[in-house]
C-alpha positions as CSV (number, residue, x, y, z in Angstrom):
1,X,0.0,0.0,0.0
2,X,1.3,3.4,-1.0
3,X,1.7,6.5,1.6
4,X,-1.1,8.3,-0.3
5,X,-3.4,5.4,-0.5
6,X,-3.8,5.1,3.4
7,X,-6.8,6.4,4.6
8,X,-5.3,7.1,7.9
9,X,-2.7,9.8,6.4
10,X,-5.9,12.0,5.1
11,X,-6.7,12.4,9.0
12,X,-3.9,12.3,10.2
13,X,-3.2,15.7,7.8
14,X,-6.3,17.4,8.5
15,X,-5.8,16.9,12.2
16,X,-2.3,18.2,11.7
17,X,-3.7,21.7,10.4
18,X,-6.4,21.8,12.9
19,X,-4.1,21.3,15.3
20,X,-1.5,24.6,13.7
21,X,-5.0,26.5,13.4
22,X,-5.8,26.1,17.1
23,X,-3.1,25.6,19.3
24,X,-1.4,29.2,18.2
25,X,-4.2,31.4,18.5
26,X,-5.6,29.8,22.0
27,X,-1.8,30.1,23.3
28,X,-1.0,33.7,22.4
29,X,-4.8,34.5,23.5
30,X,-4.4,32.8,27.0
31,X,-0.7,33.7,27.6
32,X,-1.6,37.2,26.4
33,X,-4.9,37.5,29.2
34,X,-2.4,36.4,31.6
35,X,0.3,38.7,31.3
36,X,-1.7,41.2,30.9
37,X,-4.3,40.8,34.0
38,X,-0.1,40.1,35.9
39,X,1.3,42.8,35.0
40,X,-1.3,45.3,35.1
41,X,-0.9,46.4,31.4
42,X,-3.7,48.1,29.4
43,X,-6.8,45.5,27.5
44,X,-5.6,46.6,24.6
45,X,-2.5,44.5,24.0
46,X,-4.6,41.5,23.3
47,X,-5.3,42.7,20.0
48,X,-1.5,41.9,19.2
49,X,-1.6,38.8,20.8
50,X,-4.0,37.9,18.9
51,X,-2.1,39.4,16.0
52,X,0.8,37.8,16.9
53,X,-0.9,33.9,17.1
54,X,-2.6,34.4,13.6
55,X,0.5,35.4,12.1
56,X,2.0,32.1,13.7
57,X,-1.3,30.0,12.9
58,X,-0.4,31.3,9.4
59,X,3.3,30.7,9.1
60,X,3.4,27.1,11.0
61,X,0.2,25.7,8.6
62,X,1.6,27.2,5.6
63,X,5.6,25.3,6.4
64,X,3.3,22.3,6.9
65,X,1.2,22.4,3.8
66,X,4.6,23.1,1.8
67,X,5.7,20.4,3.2
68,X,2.8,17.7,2.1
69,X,2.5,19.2,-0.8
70,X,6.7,18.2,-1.6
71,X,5.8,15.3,-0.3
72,X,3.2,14.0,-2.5
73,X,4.6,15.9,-5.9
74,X,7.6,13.7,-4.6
75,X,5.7,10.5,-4.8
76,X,4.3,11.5,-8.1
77,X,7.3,12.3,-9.8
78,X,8.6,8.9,-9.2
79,X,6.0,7.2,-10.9
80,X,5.8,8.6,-13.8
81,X,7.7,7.3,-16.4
82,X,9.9,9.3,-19.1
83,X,10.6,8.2,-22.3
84,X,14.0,8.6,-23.6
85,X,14.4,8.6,-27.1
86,X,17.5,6.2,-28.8
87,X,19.5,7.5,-31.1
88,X,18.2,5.6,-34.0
89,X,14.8,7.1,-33.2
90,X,13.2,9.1,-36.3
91,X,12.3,12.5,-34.7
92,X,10.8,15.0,-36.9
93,X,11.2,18.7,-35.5
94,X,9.7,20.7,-38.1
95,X,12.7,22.2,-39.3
96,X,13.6,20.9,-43.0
């Protein structure tokens, strides 16, 4: 059975970018709350934690999805099969 034919990997994927959509924003929104009620700083600043964990949510999914996506162009590439012409191949290119 091929990587890409096990139904597992499909979930395993999507849970994968759930996961990078998630975890970011919930961690730069909690950590944010709590430095901020801590420390005494103005409500404010959790607009750039926020800011701050969708600009990670986007960088960490994207890395990921670069990274299937190499992976199964990789397993593509190997199957396909190129010709290679002999020498004593007839080859007409249109130039007489």
């Amino acid at each position: 059975m091929d990587k890409k034919d096990n139904p597992l990997k499909v979930y395993a994927v999507v849970g994968q970018i759930g996961f990078l959509v998630i975890v970011p924003l919930l961690v730069f929104i909690w950590g944010g709350s709590a430095l901020i009620n801590a420390l005494g700083w103005p409500q404010q600043l959790i607009i750039v934690c926020v800011l701050l964990g969708i600009l990670t949510m986007i960088s960490g999914t994207a890395s990921y999805l670069a990274k299937v996506v190499k992976m199964f162009a990789k397993d593509d590439k190997e199957k396909i099969s190129v010709h290679r012409r002999r020498d004593d191949d007839y080859y007409d290119d249109g130039q007489s």
